[in-house]
VMD Tcl script that draws the C-alpha trace (Angstrom):
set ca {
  {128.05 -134.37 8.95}
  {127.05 -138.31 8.81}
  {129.36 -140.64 8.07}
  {129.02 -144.45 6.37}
  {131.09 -147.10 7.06}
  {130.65 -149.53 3.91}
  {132.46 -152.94 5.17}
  {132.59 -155.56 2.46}
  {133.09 -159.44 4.53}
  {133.62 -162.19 3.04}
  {135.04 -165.30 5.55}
  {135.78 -162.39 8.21}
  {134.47 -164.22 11.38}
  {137.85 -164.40 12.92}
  {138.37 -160.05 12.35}
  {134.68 -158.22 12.09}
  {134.45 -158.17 15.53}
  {137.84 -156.11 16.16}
  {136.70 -153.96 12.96}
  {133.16 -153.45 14.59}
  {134.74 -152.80 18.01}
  {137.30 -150.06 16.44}
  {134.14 -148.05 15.50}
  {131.96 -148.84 18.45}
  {135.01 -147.02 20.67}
  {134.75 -143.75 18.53}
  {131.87 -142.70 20.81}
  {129.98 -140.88 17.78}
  {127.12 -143.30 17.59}
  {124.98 -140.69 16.12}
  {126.60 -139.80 13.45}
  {127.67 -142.79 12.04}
  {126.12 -145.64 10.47}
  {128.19 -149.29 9.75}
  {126.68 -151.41 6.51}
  {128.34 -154.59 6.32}
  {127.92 -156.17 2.99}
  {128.21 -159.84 3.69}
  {130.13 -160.84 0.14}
  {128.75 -164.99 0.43}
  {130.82 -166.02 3.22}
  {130.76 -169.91 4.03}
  {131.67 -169.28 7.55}
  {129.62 -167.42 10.41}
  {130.23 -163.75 9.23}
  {126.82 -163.25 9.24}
  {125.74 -164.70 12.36}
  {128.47 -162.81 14.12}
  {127.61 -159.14 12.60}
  {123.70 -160.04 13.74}
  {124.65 -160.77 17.04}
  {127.07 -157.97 17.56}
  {124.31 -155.33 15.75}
  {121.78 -156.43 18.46}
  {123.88 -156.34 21.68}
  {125.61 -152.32 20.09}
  {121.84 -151.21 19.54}
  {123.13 -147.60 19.82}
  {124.66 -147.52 16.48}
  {122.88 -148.32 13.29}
  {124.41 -151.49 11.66}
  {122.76 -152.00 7.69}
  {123.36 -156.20 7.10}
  {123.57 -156.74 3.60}
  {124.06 -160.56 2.06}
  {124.80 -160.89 -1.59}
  {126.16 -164.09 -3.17}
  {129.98 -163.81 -3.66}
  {131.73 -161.20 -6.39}
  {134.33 -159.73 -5.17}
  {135.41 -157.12 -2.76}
  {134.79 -154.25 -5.52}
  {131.04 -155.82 -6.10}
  {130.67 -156.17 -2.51}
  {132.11 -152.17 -2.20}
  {129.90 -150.93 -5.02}
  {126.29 -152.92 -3.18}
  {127.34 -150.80 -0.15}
  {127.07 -147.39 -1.93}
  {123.68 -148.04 -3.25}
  {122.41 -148.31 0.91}
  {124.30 -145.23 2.34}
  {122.50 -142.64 3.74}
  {125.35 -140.26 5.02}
  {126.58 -137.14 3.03}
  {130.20 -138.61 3.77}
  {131.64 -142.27 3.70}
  {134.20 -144.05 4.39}
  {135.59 -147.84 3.09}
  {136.79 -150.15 5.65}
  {138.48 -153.90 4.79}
  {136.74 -156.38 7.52}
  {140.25 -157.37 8.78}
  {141.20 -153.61 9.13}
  {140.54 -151.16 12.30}
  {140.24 -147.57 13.07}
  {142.15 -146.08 15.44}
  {141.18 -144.22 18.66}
  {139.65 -140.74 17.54}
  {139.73 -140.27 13.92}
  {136.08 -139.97 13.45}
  {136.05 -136.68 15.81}
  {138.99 -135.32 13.98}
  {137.52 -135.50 10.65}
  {134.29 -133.87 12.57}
  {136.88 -130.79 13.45}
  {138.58 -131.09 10.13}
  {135.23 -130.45 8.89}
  {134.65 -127.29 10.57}
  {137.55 -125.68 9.25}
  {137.10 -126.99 5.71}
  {134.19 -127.86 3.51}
  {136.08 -130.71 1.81}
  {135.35 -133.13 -0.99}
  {138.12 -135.67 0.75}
  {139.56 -135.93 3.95}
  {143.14 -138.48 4.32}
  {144.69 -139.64 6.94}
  {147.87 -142.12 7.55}
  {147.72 -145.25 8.09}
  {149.99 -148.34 9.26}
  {149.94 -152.11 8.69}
  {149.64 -155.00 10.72}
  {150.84 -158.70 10.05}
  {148.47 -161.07 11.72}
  {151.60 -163.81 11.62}
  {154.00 -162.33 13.89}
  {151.73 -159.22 15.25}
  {153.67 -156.69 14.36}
  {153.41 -152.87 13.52}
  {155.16 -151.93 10.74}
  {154.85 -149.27 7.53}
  {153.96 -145.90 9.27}
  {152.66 -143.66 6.43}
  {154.96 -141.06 8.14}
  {158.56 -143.32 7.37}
  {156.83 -143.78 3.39}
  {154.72 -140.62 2.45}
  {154.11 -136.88 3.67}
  {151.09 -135.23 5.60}
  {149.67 -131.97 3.79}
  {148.95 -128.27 5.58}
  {145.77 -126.72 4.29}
  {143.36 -127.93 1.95}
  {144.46 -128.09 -1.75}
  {142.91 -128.73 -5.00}
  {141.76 -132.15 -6.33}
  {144.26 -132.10 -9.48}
  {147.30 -131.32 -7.39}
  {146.62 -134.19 -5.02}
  {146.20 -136.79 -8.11}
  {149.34 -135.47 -8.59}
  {150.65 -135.86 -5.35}
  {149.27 -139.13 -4.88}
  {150.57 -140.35 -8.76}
  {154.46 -138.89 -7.59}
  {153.84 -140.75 -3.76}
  {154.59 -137.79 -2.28}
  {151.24 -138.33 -0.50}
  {149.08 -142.04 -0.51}
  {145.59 -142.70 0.57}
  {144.20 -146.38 0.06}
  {140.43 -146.88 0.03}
  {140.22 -147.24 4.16}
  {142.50 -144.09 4.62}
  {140.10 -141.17 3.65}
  {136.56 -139.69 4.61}
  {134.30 -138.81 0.91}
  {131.86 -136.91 0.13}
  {129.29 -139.21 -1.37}
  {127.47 -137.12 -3.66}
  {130.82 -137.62 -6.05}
  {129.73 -141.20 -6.69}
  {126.42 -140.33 -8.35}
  {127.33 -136.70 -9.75}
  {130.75 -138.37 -11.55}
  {129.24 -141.99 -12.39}
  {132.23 -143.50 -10.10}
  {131.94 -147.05 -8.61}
  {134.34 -149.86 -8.01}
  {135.38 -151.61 -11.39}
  {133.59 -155.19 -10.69}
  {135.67 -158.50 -10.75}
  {138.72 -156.82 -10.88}
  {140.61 -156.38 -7.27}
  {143.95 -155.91 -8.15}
  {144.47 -152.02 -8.81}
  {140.77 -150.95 -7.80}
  {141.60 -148.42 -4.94}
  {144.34 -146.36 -7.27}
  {141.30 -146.32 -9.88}
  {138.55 -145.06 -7.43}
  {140.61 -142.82 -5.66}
  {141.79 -141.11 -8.51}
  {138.96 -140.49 -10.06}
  {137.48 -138.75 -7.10}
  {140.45 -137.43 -6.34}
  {140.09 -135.48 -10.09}
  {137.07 -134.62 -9.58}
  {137.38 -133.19 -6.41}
  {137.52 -129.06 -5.44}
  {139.20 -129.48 -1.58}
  {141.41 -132.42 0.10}
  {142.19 -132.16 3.23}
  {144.23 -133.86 5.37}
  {144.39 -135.31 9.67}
  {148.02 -135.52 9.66}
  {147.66 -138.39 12.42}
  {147.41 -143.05 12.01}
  {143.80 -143.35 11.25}
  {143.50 -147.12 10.51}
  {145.35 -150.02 10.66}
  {145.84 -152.04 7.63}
  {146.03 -155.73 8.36}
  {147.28 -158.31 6.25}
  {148.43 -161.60 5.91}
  {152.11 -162.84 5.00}
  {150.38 -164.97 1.83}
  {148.16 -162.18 0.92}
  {147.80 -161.03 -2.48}
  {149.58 -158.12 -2.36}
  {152.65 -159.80 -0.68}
  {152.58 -162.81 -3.14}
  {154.43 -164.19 -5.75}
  {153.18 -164.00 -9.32}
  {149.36 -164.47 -10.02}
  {147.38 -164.01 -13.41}
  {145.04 -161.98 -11.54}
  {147.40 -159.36 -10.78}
  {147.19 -158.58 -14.24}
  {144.21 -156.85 -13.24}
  {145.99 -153.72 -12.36}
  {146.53 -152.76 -15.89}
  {142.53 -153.10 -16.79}
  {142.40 -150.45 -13.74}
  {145.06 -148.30 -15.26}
  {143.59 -148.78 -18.58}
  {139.82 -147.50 -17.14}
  {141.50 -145.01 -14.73}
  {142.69 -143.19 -18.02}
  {139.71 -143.72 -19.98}
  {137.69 -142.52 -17.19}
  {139.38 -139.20 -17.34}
  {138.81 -138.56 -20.70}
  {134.89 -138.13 -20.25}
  {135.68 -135.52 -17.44}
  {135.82 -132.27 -20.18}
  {136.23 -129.84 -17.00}
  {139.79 -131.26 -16.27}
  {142.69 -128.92 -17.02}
  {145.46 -130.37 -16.67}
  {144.47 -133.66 -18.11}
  {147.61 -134.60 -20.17}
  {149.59 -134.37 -16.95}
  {147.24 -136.92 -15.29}
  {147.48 -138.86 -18.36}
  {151.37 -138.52 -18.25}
  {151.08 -140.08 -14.79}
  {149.13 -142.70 -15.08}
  {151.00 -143.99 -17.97}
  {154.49 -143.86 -15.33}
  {152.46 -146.11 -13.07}
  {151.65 -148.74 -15.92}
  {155.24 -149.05 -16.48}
  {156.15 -148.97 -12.58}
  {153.32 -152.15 -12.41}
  {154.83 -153.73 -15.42}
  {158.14 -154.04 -13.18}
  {156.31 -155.19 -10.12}
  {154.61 -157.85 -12.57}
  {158.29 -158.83 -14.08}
  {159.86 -159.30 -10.00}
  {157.16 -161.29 -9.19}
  {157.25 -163.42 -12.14}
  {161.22 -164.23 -11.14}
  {159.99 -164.99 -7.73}
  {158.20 -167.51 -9.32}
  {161.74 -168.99 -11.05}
  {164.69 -170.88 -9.89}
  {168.08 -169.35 -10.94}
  {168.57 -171.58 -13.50}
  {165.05 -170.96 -15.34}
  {166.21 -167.71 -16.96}
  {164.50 -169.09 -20.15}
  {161.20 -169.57 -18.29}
  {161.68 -166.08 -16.66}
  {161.46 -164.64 -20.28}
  {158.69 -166.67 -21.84}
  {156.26 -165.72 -18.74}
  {157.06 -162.03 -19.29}
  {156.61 -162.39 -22.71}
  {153.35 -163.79 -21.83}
  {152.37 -161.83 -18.93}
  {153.48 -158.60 -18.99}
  {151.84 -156.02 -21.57}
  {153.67 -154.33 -23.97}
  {155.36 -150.75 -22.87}
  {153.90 -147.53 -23.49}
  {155.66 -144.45 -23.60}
  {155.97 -142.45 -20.60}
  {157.69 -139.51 -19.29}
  {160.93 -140.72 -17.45}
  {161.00 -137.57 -15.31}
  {158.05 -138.47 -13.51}
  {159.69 -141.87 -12.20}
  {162.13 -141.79 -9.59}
  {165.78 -142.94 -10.23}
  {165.70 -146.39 -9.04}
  {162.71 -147.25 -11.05}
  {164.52 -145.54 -14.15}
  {166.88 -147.69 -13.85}
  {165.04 -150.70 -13.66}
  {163.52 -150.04 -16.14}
  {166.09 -149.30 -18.64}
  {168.13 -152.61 -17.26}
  {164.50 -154.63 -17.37}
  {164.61 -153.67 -21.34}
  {168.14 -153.60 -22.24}
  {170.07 -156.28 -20.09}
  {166.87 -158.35 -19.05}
  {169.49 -161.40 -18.05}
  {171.09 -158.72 -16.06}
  {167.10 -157.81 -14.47}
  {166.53 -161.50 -13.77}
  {169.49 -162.34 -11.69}
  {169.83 -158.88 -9.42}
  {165.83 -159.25 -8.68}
  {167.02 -162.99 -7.85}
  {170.03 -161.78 -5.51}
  {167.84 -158.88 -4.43}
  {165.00 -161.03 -2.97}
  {167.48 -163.55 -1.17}
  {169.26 -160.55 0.68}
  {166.54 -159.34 2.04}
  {164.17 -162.49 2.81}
}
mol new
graphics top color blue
foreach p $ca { graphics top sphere $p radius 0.5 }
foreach p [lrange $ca 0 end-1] q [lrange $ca 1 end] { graphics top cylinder $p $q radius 0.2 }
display resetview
């Protein structure tokens, strides 16, 4: 078993080394390789992953400099270099913890799988601080299972794996014509991981913190409304389309079903951040941006949404004055 570590950088100088060091200290040298894919950064990313690949000679370090498009362009330019059977996606902010690598060796031994997951926690580079255990959010899995019941697991968050949080088999990316969906980076890990989850025979799990995910208070994910996070639904809307070329699926319409939940659970992230974006007295404003913004609903099966986002939906569609202000009161509660 080889492993590649496919690190898209862009403007990492102040993180690659403590994502570089986090692999160095798995003392598996050879049997893993690191490609950096240097996404155009204007600072010295690339100066600093030379430097650090020629004083950690014992582990092979691929530098790869393309002009800037995106993390899921960057991702996709690393695929096309690796040369182990497995891989593995790592942000250049992010770190692995101590050991993981060996325990996805001994995983390995006891199951041939497509996919290996692992938990994972977050890290605020503001304040320092731990926080989000996968353990307090999601559950660990016993045994291997099937791919389709883990896209099912994963679509009812009984189980989540982002793109740094699970070992692949890399043949899947060639053999199911997967790849990140370029210039969009809102919504690209639940589109890649599903599909390989679908397409996968075993997933496996290290019931253990595998990587810290770090982020930043202003990040994109913890923002207020942009138009970019629109992207999500061009994921969902590929995710599904994606599936429908895969004629060895059998429970397809379930997938389908769940996929088409998460559309509607994203259109009620989109309409919360949008009234983050409004004062209390722009109710009007509130409306015309969702009007604007967020796509029209599609029919989905309530039963496979939990209660509280039942109900926010029905309130978001029936009493939308009534959404506006408790997402208002909500969000000054618990700032």
């Amino acid at each position: 078993m080889f492993i590649s570590i496919v690190i898209p950088a862009y403007n990492a100088e102040k993180y690659i080394i403590r994502c570089l060091d986090s692999i160095f200290a798995q003392k598996m040298d050879d049997n893993i390789e690191i490609i950096v894919v240097n996404d155009g950064s204007a600072d010295n990313t690339l100066q600093v992953v030379h430097d650090y690949s020629e004083s950690h000679s014992t582990i092979d370090i691929q530098v790869i400099s393309i002009p800037n498009g995106g993390l899921a362009n960057a991702r996709n330019m690393g695929y096309l270099k690796i040369k182990g059977d497995y891989f593995m996606n790592l942000d250049a902010d992010d770190f692995l913890e101590h050991g993981i690598i060996s325990k996805l060796y001994d995983k390995k031994q006891i199951s041939d799988y497509d996919i290996c997951f692992y938990g994972f926690q977050e890290f605020c580079e503001e304040d320092r601080k731990y926080s989000g255990r996968y353990e307090e959010h999601f559950h660990y899995m016993n045994g291997c299972i099937g791919g389709t019941e883990a896209f099912i697991k994963k679509a009812s968050k009984y189980i989540w794996i982002c793109q740094g949080s699970a070992c692949y088999r890399t043949s899947m990316l060639e053999k199911y014509d997967i790849k990140n969906i370029p210039g969009v980076d809102q919504g690209e890990d639940f589109y890649f991981i599903m599909c390989l989850l679908a397409c996968s025979r075993t997933v496996a799990c290290v019931p253990d913190i595998g990587v810290t995910i770090s982020y930043h208070s202003d990040s994109m994910m913890h923002s207020s409304f942009q138009k970019s996070h629109l992207q999500v639904f061009q994921a969902l809307d590929n995710l599904q389309n994606k599936l429908h070329t895969y004629s060895f699926l059998k429970r397809k319409n379930l997938m389908d079903a769940y996929i088409l939940a998460e559309y509607e659970a994203n259109r009620l992230a989109i309409a919360k951040k949008i009234a983050d974006t409004c004062k209390w007295n722009q109710w009007r404003r509130y409306r015309r941006r969702v009007k604007k913004y967020v796509p029209a609903q599609k029919v989905f099966n309530r039963k496979l949404m939990d209660r509280k986002r039942n109900l926010e939906s029905v309130v978001f569609h029936r009493m939308p004055v009534i959404y506006f202000y408790i997402t208002k009161l909500y969000k000054m509660l618990h700032c």
